[in-house]
VOPAGU-2260 file (C-alpha; in pm, 1 decimal, decimal comma):
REM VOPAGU-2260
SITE   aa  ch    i         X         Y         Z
SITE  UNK   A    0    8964,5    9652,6   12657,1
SITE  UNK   A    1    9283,3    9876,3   12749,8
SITE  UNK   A    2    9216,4   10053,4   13118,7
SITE  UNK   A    3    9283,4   10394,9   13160,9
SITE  UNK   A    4    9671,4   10360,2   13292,6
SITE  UNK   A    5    9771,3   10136,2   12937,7
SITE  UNK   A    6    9566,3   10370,9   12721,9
SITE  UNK   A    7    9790,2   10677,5   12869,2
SITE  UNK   A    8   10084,5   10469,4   12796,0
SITE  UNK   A    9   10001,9   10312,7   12462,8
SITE  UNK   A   10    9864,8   10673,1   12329,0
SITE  UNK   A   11   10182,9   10878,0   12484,6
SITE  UNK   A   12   10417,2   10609,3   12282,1
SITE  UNK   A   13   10182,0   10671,6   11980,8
SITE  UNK   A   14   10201,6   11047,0   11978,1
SITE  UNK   A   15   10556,5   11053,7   12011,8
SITE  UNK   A   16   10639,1   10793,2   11779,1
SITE  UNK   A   17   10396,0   10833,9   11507,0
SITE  UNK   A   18   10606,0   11149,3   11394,4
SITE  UNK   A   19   10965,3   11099,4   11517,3
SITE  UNK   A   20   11132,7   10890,2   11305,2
SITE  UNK   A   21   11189,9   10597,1   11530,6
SITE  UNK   A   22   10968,4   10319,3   11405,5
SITE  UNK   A   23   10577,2   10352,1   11630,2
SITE  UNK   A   24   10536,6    9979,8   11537,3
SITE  UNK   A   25   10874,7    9888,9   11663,3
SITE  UNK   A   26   10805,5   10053,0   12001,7
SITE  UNK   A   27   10413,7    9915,8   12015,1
SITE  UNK   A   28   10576,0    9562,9   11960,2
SITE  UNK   A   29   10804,4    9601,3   12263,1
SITE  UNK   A   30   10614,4    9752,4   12550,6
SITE  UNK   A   31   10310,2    9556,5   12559,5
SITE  UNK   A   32   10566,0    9212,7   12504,1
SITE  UNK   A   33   10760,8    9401,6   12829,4
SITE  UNK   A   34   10470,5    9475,1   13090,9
SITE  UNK   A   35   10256,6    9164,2   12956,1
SITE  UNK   A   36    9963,1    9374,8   12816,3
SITE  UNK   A   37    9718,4    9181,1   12589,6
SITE  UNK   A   38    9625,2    9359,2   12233,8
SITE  UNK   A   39    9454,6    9656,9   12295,3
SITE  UNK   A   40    9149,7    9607,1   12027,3
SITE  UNK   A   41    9086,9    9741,1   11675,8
SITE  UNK   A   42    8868,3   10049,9   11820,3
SITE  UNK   A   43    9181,7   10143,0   12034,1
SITE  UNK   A   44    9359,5   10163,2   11711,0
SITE  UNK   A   45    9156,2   10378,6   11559,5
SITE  UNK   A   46    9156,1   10595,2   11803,1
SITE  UNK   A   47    9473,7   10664,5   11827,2
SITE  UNK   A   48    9504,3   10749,5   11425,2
SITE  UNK   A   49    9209,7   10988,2   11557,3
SITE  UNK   A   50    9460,9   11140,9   11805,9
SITE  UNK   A   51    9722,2   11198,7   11620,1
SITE  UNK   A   52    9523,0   11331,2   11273,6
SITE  UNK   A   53    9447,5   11570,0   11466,3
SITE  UNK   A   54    9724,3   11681,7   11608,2
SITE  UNK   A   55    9888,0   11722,5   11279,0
SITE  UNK   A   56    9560,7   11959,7   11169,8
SITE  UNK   A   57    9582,6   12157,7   11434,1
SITE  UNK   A   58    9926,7   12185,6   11404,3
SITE  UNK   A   59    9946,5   12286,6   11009,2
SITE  UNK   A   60    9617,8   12426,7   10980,5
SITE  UNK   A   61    9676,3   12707,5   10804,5
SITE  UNK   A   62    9889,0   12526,5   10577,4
SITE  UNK   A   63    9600,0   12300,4   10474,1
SITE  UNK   A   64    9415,1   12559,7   10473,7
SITE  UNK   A   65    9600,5   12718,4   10151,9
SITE  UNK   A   66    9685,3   12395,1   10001,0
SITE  UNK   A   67    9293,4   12318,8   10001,3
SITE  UNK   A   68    9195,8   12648,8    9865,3
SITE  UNK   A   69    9491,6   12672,4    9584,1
SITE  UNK   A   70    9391,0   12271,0    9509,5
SITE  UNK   A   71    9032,9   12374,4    9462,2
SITE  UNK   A   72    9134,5   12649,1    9218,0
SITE  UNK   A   73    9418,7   12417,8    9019,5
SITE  UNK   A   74    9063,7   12178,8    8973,9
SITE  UNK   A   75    8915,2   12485,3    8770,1
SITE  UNK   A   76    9236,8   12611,2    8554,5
SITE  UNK   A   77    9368,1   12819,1    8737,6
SITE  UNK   A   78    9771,0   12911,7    8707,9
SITE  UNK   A   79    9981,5   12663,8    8933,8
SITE  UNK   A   80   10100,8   12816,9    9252,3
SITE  UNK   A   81   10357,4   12623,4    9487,9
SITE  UNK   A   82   10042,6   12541,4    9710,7
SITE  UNK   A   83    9834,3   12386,4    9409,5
SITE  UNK   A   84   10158,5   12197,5    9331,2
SITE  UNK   A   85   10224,3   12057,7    9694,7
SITE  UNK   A   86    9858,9   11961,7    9728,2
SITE  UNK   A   87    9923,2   11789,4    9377,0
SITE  UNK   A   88   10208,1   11599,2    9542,8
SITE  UNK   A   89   10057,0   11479,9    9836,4
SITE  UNK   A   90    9758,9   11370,5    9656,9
SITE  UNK   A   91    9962,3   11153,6    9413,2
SITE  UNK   A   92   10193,4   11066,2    9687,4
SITE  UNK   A   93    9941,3   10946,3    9880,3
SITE  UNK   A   94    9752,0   10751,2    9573,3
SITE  UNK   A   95   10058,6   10551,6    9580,6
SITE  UNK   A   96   10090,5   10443,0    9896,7
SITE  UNK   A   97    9693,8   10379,8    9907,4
SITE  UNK   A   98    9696,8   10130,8    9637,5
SITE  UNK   A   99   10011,0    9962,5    9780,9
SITE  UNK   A  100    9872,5    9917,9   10109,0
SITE  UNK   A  101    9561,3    9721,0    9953,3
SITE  UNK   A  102    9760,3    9520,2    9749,4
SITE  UNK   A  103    9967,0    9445,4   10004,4
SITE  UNK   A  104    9813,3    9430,4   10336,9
SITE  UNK   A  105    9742,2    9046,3   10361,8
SITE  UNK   A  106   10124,6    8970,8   10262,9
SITE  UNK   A  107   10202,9    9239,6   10549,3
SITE  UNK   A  108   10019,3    9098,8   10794,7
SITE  UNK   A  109   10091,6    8782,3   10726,7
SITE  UNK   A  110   10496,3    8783,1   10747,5
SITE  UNK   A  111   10577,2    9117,1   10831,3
SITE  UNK   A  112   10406,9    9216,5   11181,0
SITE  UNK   A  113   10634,5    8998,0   11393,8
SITE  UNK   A  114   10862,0    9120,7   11640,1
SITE  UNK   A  115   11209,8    9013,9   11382,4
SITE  UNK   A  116   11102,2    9168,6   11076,7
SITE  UNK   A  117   11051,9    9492,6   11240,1
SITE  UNK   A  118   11330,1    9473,0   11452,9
SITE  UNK   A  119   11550,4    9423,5   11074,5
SITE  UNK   A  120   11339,6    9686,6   10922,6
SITE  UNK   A  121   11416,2    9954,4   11220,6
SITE  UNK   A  122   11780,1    9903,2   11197,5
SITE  UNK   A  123   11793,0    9891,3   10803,7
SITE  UNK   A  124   11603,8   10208,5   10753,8
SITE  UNK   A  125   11824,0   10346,2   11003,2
SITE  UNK   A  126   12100,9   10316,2   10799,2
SITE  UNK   A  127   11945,8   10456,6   10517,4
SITE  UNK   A  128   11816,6   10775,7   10736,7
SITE  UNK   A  129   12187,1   10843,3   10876,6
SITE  UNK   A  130   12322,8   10800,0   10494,1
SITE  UNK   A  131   12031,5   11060,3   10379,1
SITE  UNK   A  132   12144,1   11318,7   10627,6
SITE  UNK   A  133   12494,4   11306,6   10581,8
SITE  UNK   A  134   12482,3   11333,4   10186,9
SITE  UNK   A  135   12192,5   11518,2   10145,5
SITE  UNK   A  136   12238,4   11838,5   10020,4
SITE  UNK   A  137   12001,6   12004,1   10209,9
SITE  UNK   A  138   11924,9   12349,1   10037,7
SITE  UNK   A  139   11601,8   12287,3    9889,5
SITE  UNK   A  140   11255,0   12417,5   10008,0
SITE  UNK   A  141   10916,6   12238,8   10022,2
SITE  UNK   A  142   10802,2   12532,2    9779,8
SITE  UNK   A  143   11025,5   12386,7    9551,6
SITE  UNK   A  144   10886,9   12000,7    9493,7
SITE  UNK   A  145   10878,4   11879,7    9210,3
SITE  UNK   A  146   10713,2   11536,3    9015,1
SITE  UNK   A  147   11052,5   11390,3    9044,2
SITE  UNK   A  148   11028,4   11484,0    9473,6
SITE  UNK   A  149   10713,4   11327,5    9444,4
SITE  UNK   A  150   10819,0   11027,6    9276,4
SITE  UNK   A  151   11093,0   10953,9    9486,8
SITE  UNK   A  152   10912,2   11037,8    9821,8
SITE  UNK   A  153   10562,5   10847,9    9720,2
SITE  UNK   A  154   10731,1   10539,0    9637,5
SITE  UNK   A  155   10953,8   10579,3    9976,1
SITE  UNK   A  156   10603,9   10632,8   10132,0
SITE  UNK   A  157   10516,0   10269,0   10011,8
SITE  UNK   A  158   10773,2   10104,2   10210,3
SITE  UNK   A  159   10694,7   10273,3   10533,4
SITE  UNK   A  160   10376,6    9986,2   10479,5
SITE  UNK   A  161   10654,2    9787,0   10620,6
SITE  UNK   A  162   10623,3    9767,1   10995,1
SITE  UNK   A  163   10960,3    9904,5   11154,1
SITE  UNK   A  164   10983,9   10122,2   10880,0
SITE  UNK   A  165   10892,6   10482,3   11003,0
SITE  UNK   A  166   10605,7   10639,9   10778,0
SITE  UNK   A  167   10811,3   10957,3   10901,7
SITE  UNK   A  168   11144,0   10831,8   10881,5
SITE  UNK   A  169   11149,8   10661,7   10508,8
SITE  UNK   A  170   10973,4   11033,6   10380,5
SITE  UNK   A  171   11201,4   11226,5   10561,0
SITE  UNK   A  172   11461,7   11000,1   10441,1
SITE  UNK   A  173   11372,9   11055,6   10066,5
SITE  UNK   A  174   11340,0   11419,7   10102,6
SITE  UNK   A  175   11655,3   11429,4   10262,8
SITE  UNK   A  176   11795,9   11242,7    9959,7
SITE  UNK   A  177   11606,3   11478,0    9726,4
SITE  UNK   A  178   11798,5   11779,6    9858,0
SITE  UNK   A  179   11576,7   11913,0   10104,0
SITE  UNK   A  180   11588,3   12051,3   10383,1
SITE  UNK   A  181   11549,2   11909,7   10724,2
SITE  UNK   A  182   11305,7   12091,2   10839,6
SITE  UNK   A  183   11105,0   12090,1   10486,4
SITE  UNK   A  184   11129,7   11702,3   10453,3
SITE  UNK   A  185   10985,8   11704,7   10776,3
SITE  UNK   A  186   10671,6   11912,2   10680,6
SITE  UNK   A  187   10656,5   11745,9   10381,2
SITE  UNK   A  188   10619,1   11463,9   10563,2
SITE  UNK   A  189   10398,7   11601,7   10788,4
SITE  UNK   A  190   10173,1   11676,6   10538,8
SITE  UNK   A  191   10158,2   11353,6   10396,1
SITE  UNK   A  192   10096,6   11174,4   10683,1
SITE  UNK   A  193    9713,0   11369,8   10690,7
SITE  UNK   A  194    9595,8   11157,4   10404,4
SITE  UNK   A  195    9775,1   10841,6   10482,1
SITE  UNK   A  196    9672,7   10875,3   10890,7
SITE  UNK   A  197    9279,0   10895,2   10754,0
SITE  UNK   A  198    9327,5   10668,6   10521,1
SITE  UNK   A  199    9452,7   10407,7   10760,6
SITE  UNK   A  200    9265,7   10481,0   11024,6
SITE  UNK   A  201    8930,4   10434,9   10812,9
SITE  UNK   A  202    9082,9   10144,0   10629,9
SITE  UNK   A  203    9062,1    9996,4   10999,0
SITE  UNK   A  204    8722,0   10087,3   11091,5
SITE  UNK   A  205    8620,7    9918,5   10776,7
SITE  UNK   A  206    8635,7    9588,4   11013,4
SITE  UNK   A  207    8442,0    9754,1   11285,4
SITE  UNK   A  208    8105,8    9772,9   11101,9
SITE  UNK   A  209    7811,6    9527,8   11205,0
SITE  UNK   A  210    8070,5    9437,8   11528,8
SITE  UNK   A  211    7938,2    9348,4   11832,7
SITE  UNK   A  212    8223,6    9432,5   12042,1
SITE  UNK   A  213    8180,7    9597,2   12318,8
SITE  UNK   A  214    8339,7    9980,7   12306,1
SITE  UNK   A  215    8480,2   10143,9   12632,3
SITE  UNK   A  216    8405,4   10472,1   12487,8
SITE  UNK   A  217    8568,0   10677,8   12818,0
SITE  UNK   A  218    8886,9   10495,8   12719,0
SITE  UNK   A  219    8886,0   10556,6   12349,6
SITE  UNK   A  220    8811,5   10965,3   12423,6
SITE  UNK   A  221    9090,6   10928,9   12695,1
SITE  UNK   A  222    9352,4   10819,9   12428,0
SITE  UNK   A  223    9213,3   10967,7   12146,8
SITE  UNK   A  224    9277,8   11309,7   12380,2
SITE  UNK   A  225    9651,2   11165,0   12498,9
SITE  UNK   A  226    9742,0   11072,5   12161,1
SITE  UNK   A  227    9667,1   11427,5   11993,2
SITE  UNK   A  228    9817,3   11624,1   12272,7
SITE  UNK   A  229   10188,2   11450,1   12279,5
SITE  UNK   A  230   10163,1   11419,9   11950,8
SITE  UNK   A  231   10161,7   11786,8   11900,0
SITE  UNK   A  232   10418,6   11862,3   12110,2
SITE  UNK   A  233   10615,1   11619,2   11966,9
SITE  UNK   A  234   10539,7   11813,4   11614,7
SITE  UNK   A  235   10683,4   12164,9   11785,0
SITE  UNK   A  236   11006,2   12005,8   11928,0
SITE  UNK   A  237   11067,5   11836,0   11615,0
SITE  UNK   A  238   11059,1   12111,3   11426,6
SITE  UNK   A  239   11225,3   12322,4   11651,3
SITE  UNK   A  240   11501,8   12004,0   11664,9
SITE  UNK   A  241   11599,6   12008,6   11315,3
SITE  UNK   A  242   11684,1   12381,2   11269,7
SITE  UNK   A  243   11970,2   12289,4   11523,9
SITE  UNK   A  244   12059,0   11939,6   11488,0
SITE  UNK   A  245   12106,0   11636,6   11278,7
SITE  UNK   A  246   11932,5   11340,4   11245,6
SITE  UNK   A  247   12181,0   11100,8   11433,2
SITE  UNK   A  248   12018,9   11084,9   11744,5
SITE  UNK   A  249   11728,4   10890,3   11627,2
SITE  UNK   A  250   11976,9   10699,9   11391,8
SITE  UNK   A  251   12141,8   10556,5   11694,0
SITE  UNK   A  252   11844,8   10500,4   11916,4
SITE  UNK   A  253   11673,3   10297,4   11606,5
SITE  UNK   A  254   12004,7   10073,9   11603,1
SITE  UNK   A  255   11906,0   10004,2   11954,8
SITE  UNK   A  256   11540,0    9963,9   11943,1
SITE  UNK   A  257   11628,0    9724,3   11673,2
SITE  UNK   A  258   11905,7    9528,8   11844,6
SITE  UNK   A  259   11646,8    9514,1   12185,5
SITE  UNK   A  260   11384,2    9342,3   11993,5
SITE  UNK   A  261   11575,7    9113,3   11801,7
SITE  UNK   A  262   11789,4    9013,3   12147,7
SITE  UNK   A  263   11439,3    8988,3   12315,5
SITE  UNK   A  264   11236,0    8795,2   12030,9
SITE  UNK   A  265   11549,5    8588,5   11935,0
């Protein structure tokens, strides 16, 4: 089991990475490969999906608030509002990516999880995220989804199964692409990632049952609490990022991630 000073480590670099779009998996490959740290264990994992779900519901609570209550209402006929239709969205977005990921997970794990797939997959998506914010038009607000948004952004959704990808990065990517704002492909993504981050994270836990492994649960509170806390501040300056600046930072830096791990796995 992880001790304290890796779980502060692993659960910082989960916070912040699970919503910039730099690739988590890309940066979870590296570090433990750099300081020699063995696998930190399945309940870890979860944990850290615990973390940062959280984080993301505290952050847009009263956002899922009204998408919850206007969803509830669409259920009994009553007149679509742009809440009913985002919670629509995320809920066929994230059918998408749900039935994708079971399909797909034993391929995934099986040829995709080493070091030079995602070190390809962080610098190809990179690309595609700098192309996105230079030609995106950027005028459109998340009130203003449509099926076609949805579309578009579940089935980029379904490639962020790809490890190196950036669940954040290929959304915001698509929205981008779609004509929306930074900041709103951001949110949107955001929002998706409540679904997808339970999903996953009880997907996991699915191996856990009738376990005998022994859980450190100190540790697992620990970066449950790390995770959640970085990654809300990593939500705020995000946000607080776009209104002012492009995308290109995190363009270059995946380029580099990517060219790191393919010059250190080569």
């Amino acid at each position: 089991m992880t001790d304290l000073f890796q779980a502060f480590w692993l659960a910082a670099l989960q916070g912040v990475t699970e919503f910039l779009p730099v690739s988590s998996s890309g940066h979870l490959v590296l570090l433990p490969h750099l300081l020699d740290w063995r696998d930190q264990g399945l309940h870890f994992d979860v944990a850290l999906h615990v973390g940062t779900l959280l984080a993301v519901l505290v952050y847009f609570r009263r956002d899922v608030a009204l998408i919850l209550v206007h969803w509830l209402r669409s259920l009994s006929g009553a007149p679509e509002t742009p809440y009913s239709r985002l919670a629509w969205a995320i809920v066929w977005a994230t059918v998408m990516v749900g039935i994708a990921g079971v399909l797909m997970e034993a391929v995934i794990n099986r040829w995709l999880r080493s070091p030079v797939p995602v070190a390809l997959a962080t610098i190809g998506f990179a690309v595609l995220l700098g192309w996105a914010d230079r030609a995106g038009a950027r005028r459109r607000r998340i009130d203003e989804i449509g099926w076609r948004d949805v579309i578009v952004i579940g089935s980029a959704q379904v490639l962020a199964l790809i490890p190196g990808t950036s669940r954040s990065g290929v959304t915001i990517t698509a929205g981008l692409a779609m004509g929306l704002t930074r900041e709103d492909a951001a949110r949107f993504s955001f929002l998706l990632a409540i679904p997808v981050i339970a999903l996953a994270g009880a997907w996991q836990s699915r191996h856990l049952v009738g376990t005998d492994a022994p859980v450190a649960w100190g540790v697992l509170v620990f970066a449950t609490l790390i995770s959640g806390l970085v990654a809300l501040a990593c939500i705020h300056w995000f946000l607080g990022f776009l209104r002012r600046f492009s995308l290109m930072p995190f363009v270059i830096y995946r380029i580099f991630l990517g060219v790191i791990i393919l010059y250190i796995f080569r």
